[in-house]
N, C-alpha and C positions, 0 to 999 in steps of 0.2 A: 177500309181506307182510314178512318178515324184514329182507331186502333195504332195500324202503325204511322202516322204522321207523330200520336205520341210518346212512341220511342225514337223518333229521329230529333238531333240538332234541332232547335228551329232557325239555323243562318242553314243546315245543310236542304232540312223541307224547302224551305224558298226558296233556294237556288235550283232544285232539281223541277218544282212546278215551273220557274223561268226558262229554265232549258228547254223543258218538253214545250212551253204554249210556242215562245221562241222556234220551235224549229217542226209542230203542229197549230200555224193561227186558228185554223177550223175548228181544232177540238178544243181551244182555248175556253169557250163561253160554257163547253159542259165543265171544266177544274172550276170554272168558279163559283157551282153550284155544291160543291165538297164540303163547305166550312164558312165561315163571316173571314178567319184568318188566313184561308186559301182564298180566298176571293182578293181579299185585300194585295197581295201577292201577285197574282195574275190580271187585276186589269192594267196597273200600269205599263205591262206587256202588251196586252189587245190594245191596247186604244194608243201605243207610240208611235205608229204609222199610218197615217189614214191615207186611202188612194181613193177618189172618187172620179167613179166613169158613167155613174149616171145616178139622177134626183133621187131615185131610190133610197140610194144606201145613203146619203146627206139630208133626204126625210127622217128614215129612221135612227140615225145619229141624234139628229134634231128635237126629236121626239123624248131619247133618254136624257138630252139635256135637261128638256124643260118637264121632264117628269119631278111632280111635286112631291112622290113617295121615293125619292133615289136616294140612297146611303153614301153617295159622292158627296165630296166638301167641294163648297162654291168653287174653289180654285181647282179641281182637279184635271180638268183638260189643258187650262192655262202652263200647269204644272208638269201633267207627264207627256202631254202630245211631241213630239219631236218634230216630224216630218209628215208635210200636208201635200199631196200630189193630185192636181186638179186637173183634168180630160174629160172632160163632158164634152157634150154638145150644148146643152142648154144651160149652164147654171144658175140656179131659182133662188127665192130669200132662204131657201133652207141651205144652203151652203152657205151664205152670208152669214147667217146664225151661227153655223161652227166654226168661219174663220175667225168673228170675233173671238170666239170663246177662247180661240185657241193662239191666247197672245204670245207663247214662251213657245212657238214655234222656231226651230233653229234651221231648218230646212224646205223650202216650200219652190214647188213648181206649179207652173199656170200655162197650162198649154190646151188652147181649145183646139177643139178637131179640125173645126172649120167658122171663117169667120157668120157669125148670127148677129139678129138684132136681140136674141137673147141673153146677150154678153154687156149687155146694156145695164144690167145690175150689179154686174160685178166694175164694170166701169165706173159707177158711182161710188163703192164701196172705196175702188182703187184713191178716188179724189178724197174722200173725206175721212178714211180712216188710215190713211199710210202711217198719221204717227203710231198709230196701236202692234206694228210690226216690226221687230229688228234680227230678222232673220240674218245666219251668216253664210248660206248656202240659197242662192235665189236663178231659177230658169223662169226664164217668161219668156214669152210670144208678145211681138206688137201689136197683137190682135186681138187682145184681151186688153188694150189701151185705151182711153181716148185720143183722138191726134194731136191734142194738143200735151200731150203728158211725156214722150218721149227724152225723157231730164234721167240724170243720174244726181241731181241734188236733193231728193224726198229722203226724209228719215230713212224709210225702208231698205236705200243703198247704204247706210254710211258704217255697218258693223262687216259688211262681205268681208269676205276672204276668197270666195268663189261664187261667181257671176257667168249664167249661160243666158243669150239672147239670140231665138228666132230671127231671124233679121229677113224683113220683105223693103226691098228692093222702093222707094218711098217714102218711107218712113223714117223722118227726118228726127232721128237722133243725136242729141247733142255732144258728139263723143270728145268733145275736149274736157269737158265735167268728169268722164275719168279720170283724170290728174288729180281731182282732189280724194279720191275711194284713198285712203291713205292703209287700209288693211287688208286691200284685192291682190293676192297674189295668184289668182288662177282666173283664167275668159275665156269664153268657148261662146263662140260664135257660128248660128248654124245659118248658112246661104244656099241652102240647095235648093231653095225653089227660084232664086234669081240668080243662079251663081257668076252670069256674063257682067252685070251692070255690079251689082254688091264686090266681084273682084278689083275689079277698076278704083275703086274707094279704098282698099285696106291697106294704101300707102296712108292715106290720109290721118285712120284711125291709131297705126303703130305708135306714132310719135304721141298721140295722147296717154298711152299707159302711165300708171303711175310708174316709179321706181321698185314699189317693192315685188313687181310681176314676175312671175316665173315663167309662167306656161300658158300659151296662148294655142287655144285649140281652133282648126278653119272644119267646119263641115260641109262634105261637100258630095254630091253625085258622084259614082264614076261614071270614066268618060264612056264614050260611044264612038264609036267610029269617027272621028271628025268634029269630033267635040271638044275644043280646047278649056273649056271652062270645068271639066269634072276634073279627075284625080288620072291622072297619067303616069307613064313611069318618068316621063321626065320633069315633070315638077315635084313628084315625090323625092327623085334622084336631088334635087336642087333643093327643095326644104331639107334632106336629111343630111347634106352637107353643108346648110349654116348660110346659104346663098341669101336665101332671106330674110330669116330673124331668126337666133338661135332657139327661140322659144316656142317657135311655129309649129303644129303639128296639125298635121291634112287627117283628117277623122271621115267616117264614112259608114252608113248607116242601110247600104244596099245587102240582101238577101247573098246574093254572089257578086263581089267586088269582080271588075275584071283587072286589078291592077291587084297583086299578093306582094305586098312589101311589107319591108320589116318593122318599119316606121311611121305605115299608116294605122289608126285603127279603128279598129271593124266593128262595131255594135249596133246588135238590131235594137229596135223598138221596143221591147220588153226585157231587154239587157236594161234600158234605160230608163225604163220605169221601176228596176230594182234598185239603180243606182243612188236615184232621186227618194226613194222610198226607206234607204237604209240598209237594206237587202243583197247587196252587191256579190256576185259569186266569185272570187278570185281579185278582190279588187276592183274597185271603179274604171273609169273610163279617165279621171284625174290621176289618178294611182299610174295608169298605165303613160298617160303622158308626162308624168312626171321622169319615170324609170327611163324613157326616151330621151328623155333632156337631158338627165343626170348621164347617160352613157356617151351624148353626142361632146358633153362638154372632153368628158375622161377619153374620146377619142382624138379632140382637136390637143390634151395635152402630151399627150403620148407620140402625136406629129410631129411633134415640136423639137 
């Protein structure tokens, strides 16, 4: 291996170990055992996306931060981390340890499984360190909040461009405060666990958008039998013809949608942990409601 890294380029060596970690993360940690100069190479690959689904793997993150024999410079997570994607159940101080570390986070989700009083840390964290964050890419859950925090004025919002929010039904957010996001042009909105009471509200919320909004995503259940709050054909029929806000798009996150339209879309749960994670296969879930908007306008001109 030595041998030939030193006949190759070294802009062509580093991009060909980026490619292989990039598209094997597994085998990533054995290339960086090859060289000090492959090493250097591939961990800002392993460490630009972190997902964490349980204390484990945010122990042992933990652990190589504060290893006092690491060849990392003080700033390197701050530096190469991109994208931080949180799904626990429980998260402990050792996740608090790397979201500080990891301030030049550009992308980050926070979605707990189920509400704990173990989220009780990260709730503090939320209060006293939102200025350490200016992510442009942010999903969160109300439930990972304290109840009194529900603002869109914290540091933390004010670089978005794209903003996704669990929304339960309660949970009294302050949605005129988005009029001042002045760089949000994408919201997605997920209400499918209250989707009867949360729909009744999203007259309220439209008129708060900023101006520079594009694309406004609703998620939602399909329907069931008699169930007027999921995704139907007739309200898909009616968002895709502009009925209700050109920007609206009905998203939907069930195994087998009963409703196949052209203009709803359909991602499961581990579509959307690639999304959030940087990983996205064909495009995001933003990607794709964008293409829908961009088509429904170049249909209303072509009416005309």
């Amino acid at each position: 291996m030595a041998n030939l890294l030193a006949e190759l380029p070294e802009d062509v060596g580093r991009l060909t170990f980026e490619l292989v970690v990039e598209s094997s993360p597994r085998d990533g940690a054995a290339y960086s055992l090859v060289s000090k100069k492959v090493k250097s190479w591939v961990e800002p690959v392993l460490y630009r996306n972190l997902v964490f689904v349980s204390n484990d793997l945010s122990g042992k993150l933990c652990d190589i931060m504060q290893d006092p024999k690491s060849t990392k410079s003080p700033d390197f997570f701050a530096t190469h981390v991109k994208s931080v994607v949180i799904a626990s159940h429980n998260p402990g101080e050792n996740l608090l340890t790397v979201l500080k570390a990891c301030i030049g986070v550009e992308m980050l989700a926070i979605w707990p499984t189920f509400s704990e009083s173990g989220w009780s840390n990260l709730q503090m964290f939320w209060v006293s360190n939102l200025g350490f964050l200016a992510p442009v890419r942010l999903a969160l859950s109300g439930d990972a909040l304290p109840s009194d925090s529900y603002t869109f004025t914290p540091p933390l919002f004010q670089r978005l461009t794209h903003l996704d929010i669990v929304w339960s039904f309660g949970e009294k957010w302050r949605w005129k405060e988005l009029l001042g996001l002045r760089y949000l042009t994408h919201f997605s909105l997920d209400i499918r666990f209250f989707p009867a009471d949360c729909l009744q509200s999203l007259g309220e919320i439209t008129p708060c958008f900023p101006p520079s909004l594009v694309v406004f995503v609703v998620w939602l259940p399909s329907s069931t039998d008699g169930d007027e709050n999921g995704i139907t054909k007739e309200n898909a029929d009616a968002v895709s013809e502009g009925c209700v806000d050109m920007r609206l798009i009905l998203a939907s996150m069930d195994d087998l949608p009963l409703v196949n339209h052209a203009e709803v879309i359909v991602r499961h749960y581990p579509d959307l942990m690639r999304d959030w994670s940087g990983k996205s296969i064909g495009g995001d879930f933003w990607t794709q409601a964008e293409e829908i908007v961009a088509n429904r306008y170049q249909r209303m001109r072509l009416s005309r």
